[in-house]
C-alpha positions in Angstrom: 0.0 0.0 0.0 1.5 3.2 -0.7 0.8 6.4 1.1 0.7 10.0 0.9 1.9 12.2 2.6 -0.9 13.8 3.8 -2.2 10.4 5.3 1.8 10.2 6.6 1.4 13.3 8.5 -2.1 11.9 9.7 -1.5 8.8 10.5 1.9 10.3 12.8 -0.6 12.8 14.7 -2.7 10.1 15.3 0.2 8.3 16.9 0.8 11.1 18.7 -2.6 11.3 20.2 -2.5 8.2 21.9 0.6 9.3 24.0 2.5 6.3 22.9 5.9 6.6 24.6 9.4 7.4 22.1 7.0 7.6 19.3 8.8 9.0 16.4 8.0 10.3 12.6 7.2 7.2 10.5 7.8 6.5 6.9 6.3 5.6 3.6 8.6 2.6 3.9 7.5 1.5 7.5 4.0 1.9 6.8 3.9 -0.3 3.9 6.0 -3.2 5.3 8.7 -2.4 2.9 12.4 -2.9 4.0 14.2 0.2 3.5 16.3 0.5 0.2 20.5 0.0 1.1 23.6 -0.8 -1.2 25.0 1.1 -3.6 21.8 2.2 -5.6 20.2 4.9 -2.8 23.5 6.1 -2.2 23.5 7.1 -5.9 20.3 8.4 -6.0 21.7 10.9 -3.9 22.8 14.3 -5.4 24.0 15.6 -2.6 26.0 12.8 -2.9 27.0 12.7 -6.7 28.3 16.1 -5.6 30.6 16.0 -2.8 31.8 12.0 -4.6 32.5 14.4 -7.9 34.5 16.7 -6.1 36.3 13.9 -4.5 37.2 12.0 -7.8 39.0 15.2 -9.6 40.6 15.9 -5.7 41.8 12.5 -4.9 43.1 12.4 -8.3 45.4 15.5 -7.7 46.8 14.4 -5.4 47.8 11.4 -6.2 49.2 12.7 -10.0 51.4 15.6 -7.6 53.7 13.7 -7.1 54.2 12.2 -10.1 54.1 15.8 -11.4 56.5 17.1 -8.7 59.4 13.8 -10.2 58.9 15.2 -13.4 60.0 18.7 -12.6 62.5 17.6 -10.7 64.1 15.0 -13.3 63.4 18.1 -16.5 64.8 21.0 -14.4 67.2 20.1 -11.9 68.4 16.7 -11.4 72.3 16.5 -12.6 73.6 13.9 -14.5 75.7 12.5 -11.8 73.0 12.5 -9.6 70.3 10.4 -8.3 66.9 11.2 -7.8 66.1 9.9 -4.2 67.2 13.0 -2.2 65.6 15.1 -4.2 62.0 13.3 -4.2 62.6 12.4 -0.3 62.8 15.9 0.1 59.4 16.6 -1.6 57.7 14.0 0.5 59.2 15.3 3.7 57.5 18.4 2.7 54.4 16.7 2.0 54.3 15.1 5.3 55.4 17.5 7.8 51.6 19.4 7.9 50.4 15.9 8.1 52.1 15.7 11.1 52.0 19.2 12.5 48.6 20.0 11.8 46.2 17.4 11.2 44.6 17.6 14.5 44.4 21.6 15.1 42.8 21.5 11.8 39.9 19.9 12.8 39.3 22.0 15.6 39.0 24.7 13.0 36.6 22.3 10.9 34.2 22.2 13.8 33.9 26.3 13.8 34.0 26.8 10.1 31.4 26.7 7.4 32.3 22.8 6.4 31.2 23.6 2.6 33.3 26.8 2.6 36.2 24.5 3.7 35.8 22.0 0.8 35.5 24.8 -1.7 38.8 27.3 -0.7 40.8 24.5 -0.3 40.0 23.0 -3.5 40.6 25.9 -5.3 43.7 27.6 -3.5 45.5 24.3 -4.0 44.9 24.3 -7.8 45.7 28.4 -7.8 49.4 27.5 -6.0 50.0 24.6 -8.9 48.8 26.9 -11.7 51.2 29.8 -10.8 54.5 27.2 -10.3 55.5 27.2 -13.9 55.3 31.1 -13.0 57.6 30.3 -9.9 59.6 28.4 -11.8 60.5 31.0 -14.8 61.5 33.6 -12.2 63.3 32.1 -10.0 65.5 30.1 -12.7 69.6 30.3 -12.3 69.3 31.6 -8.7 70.0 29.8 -5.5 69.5 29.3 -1.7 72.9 27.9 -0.4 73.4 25.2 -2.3 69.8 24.3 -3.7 68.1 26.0 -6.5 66.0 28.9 -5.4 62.8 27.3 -7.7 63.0 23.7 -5.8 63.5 25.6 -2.5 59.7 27.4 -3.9 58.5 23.8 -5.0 59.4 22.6 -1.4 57.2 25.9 0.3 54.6 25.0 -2.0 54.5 21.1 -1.6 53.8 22.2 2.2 51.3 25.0 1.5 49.4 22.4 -0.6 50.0 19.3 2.2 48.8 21.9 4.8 45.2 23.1 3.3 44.5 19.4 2.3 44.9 18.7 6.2 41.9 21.1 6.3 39.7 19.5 3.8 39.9 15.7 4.6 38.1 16.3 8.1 36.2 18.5 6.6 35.2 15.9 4.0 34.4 13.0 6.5 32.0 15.7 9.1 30.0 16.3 5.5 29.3 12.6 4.6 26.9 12.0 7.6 25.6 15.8 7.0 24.2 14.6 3.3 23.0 10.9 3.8 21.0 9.0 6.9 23.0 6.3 8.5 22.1 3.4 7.3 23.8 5.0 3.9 27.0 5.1 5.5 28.6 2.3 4.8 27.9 2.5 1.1 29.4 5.9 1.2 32.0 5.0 2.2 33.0 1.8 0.3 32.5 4.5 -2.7 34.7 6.8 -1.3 37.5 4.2 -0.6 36.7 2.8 -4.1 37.3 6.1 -5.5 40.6 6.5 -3.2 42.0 3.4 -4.4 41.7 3.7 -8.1 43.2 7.0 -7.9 46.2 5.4 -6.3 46.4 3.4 -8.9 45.8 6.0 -11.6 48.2 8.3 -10.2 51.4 6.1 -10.4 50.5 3.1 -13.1 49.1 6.2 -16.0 50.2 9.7 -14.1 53.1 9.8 -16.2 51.7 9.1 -19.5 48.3 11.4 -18.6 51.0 14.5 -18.0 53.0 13.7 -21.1 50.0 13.3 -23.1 48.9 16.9 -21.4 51.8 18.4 -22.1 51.8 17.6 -26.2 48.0 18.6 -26.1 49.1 22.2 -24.4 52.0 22.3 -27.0 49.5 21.8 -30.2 47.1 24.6 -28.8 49.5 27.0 -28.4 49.8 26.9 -23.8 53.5 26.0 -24.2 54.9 22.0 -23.7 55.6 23.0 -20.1 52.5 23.4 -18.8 50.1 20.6 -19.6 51.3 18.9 -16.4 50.4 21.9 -14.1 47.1 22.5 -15.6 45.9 18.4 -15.4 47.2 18.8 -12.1 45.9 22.4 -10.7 43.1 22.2 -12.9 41.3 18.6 -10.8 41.8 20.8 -7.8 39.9 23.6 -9.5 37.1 21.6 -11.4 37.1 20.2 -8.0 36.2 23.7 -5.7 34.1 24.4 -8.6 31.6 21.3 -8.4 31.7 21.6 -4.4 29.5 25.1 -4.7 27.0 23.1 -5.9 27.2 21.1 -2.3 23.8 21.5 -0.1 24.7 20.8 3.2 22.2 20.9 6.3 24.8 22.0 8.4 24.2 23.4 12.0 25.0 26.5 13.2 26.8 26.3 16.7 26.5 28.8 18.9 29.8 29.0 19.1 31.2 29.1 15.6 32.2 32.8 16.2 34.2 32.3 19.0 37.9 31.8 18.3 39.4 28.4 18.6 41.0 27.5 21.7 43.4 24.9 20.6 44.6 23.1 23.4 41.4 22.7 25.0 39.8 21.7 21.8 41.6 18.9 21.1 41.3 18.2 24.9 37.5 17.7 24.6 37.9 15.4 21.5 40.5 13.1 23.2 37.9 12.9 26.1 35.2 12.3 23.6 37.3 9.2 22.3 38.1 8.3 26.0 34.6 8.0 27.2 33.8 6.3 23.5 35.3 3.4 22.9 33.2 2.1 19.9 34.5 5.2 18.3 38.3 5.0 19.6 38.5 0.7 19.1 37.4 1.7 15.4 40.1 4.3 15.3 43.0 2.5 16.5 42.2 -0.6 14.0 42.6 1.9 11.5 45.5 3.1 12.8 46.6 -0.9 12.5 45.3 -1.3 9.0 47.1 1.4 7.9 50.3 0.6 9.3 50.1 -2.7 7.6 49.7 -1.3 4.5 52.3 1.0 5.1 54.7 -1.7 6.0 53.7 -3.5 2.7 54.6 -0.5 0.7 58.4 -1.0 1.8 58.4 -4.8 1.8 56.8 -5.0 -1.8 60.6 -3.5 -3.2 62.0 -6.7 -1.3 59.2 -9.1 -2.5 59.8 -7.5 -6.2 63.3 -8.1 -5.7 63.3 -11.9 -4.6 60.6 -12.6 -7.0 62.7 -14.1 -10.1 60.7 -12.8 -13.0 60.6 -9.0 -11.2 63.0 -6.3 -10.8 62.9 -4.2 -7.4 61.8 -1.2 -9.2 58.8 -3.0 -10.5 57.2 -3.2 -7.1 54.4 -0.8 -8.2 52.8 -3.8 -9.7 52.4 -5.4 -6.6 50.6 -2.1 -4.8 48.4 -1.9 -7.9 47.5 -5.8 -6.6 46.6 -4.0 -3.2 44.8 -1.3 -4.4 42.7 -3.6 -7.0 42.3 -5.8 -4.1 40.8 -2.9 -2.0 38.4 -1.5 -5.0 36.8 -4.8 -4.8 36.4 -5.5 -0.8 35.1 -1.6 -0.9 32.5 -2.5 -3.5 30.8 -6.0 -1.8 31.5 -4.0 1.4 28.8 -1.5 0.2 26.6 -3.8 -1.5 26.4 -6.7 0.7 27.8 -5.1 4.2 24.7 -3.9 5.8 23.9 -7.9 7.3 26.7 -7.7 9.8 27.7 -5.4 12.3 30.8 -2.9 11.5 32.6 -5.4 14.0 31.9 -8.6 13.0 32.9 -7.3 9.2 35.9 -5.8 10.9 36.7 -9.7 12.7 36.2 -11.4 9.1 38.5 -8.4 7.3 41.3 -9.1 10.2 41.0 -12.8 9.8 41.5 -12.7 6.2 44.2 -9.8 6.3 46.1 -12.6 8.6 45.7 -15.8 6.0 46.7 -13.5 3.8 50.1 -12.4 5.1 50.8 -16.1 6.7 50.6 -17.1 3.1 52.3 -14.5 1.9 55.6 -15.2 4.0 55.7 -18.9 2.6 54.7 -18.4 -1.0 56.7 -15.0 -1.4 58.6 -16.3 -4.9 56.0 -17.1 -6.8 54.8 -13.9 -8.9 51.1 -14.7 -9.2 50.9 -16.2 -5.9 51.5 -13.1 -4.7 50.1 -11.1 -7.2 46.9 -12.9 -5.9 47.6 -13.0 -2.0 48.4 -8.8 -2.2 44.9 -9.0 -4.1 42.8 -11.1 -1.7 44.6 -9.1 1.3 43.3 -5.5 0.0 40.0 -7.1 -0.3 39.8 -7.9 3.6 41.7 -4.6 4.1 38.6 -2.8 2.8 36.8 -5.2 4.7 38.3 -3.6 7.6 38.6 0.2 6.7 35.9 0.7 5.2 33.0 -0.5 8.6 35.7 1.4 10.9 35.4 4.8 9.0 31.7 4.6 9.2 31.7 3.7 12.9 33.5 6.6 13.2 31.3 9.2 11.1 27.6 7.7 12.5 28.8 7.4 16.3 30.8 10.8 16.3 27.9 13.8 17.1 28.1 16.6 14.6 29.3 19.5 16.9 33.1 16.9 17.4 33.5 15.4 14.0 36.4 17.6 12.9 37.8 17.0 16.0 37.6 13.8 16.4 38.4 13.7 12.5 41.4 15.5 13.0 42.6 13.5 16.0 42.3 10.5 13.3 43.8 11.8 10.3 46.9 13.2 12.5 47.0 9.7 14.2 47.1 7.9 10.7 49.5 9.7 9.3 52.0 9.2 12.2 50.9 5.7 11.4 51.7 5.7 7.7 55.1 7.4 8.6 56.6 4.9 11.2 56.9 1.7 9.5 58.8 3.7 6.7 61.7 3.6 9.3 61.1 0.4 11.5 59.9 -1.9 8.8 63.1 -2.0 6.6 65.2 -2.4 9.5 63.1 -5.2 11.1 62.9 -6.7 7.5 67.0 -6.6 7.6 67.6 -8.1 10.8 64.5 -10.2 11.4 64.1 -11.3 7.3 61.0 -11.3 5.3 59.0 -13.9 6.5 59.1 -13.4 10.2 58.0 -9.8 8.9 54.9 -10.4 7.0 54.0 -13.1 10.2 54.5 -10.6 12.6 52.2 -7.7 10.5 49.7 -11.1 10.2 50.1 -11.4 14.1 49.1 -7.9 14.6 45.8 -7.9 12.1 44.2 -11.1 14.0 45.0 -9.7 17.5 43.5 -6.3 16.9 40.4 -7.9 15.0 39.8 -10.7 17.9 40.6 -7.6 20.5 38.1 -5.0 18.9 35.5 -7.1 17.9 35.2 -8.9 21.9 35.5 -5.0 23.5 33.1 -3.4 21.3 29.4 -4.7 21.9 27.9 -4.4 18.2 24.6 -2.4 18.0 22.3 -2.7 14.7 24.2 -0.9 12.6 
């Protein structure tokens, strides 16, 4: 039987009437015995949605292609021929990783006073304005120096960390405006997209980002821009077309009462550590993130070893085996938000730690075998997902509006410390300890944290 919504609002008063206790508004869907709509499909439907994931797509796929832009530069304009490249790229990350760092939590305190849409747009668009104006940069600061560095990658260095540090301002930002646009039981849909989305970005950015400049720069050349500056305008130009789509975002946004009142830093972050203290659904779902993500970063320095040992690869082929992980994690993302809604975020997160674990155990015996592996790194971002993707939404549909860029914040700044220690531990343990007892101790860590979470965090219908 469908109803109107005259007989909706009717049939509610009536409800009402009756003094029926925690009565709340009912739906067409209720009503007529119909299970509300989930997967993929609603989410979709969405175009609130469409919006912010359309901004996201030409975003996440600037960032990614920056640093392929940034090796580029560095390899045209001023690595020497007796040099190698590493310092020179190792410097650029450093730059990229210090806001991360620095700032990822005080920017969500910031996040929770500011205009969330206004966020998404400026730093959308700035970023794109400070790529656009570096062949500008470039041009005028050619055959000068700082010491012993060239004065233009000195400017590339100052603008790698102007660009890291407004994009510490947008991903909170991002996360509080998911829940803003779609009810809850939409979450987890939204964000297998979104980690679908981050994913094949990853793997756009390094497996085509140097072709897609090159091809960018020859188009520039044939209408007249100049062969330089394709790569800056693919580049600066998603983060534009990005800011741009975001204007068209609706949000239905609170206003605080205090939003005018001028951050207090300290204290802020104060009352979203307490938050997570006095949460621990939220905080468990935080620190397996924080797990997963230091798995994956530890696979990102033991893939160069596995490509090495691996006798039909060279070392520097070990972007193949990422792509495996990032393929892997496309998929898990996509059944997540299809099929994810008949288990608890938990439970999914129990299965996705178990798996994760096979995974690696199989991993450390059959690590010579090139599609063996090819398929464990596959069937391991597949449970990673499985993992990431129920945490995140834990964390967005438990976390009230007025802390989300706190509490986002807090998280980003947490995984990015994350991402950044197994770059140092992991090569040394892989040294001394070898690869295998490596990959079983990361396999360790993912069943413990799963079997540990999933016992201390009661699951509620999600």
């Amino acid at each position: 039987m469908q109803l109107s919504n005259s007989d909706l609002t009717k049939k509610t008063k009536e409800l009402k009437q009756q003094n029926l206790p925690n009565t709340k508004p009912i739906s067409a869907a209720s009503l007529s015995g119909k299970e509300p709509e989930r997967g993929l499909l609603p989410v979709l439907k969405n175009s609130q949605f469409l919006v912010l994931w359309s901004g996201q797509v030409f975003s996440q796929l600037a960032d990614k292609v920056y640093l392929v832009l940034m090796i580029a530069i560095i390899v045209n304009q001023f690595q020497g021929t007796d040099q190698t490249i590493s310092g020179w790229v190792s410097a650029i990350m450093i730059a990229f990783t210090i806001p991360a760092v620095l700032f990822g939590a005080a920017a969500g305190v910031y996040v929770d006073r500011w205009p969330k849409k206004a966020v998404l747009v400026v730093t959308n668009i700035v970023r794109g304005g400070l790529v656009l104006i570096l062949p500008i940069v470039l041009w005028l600061s050619h055959n000068f120096n700082l010491g012993n560095l060239p004065l233009g990658f000195c400017l590339m260095l100052l603008l790698t960390f102007l660009v890291s540090t407004l994009t510490q301002f947008f991903a909170p930002a991002e996360q509080a405006v998911i829940p803003l646009i779609l009810e809850k039981r939409h979450l987890l849909s939204a964000n297998s997209l979104y980690t679908t989305t981050m994913m094949g970005s990853v793997i756009i950015g390094f497996a085509v980002g140097d072709p897609l400049l090159e091809l960018a720069d020859r188009i520039a050349a044939q209408i007249g821009f100049g062969e330089a500056l394709g790569k800056e305008l693919v580049v600066g130009g998603s983060y534009v077309i990005a800011g741009l789509l975001l204007i068209l975002l609706k949000i239905g946004e609170q206003k605080n009462l205090n939003d005018n009142e001028q951050p207090h830093i300290l204290a802020d972050l104060e009352d979203g550590l307490n938050y997570l203290k006095g949460n621990h659904r939220v905080r468990n779902a935080i620190i397996q993130q924080i797990i997963l993500f230091s798995i994956f970063a530890a696979l990102a320095v033991l893939a160069v070893r596995l490509a090495e040992i691996i006798p039909s690869m060279e070392a520097e082929e070990f972007g193949l085996l990422l792509a495996a992980a990032g393929v892997g994690m496309g998929i898990g993302a996509g059944i997540v938000g299809q099929l994810g809604h008949w288990l608890s975020h938990f439970q999914l997160s129990l299965i996705g730690s178990i798996g994760m674990a096979v995974s690696l155990v199989g991993l450390s015996i059959f690590n010579q075998e090139f599609w063996v592996a090819m398929g464990l790194i596959s069937i391991l971002g597949i449970f990673g997902a499985v993992v990431g993707v129920p945490m995140q939404t834990t964390v967005q549909a438990e976390t009230p509006e007025e802390m989300r860029g706190k509490v986002f914040g807090l998280q980003n700044n947490a995984v990015n410390i994350a991402l950044s220690l197994p770059l140092a531990l992991v090569g040394v343990a892989e040294t001394f300890l070898g690869l295998s007892t490596v990959l079983l101790g990361l396999a360790g860590a993912a069943i413990t944290a799963g079997i540990f979470f999933s016992v201390f965090s009661t699951p509620t219908l999600e």
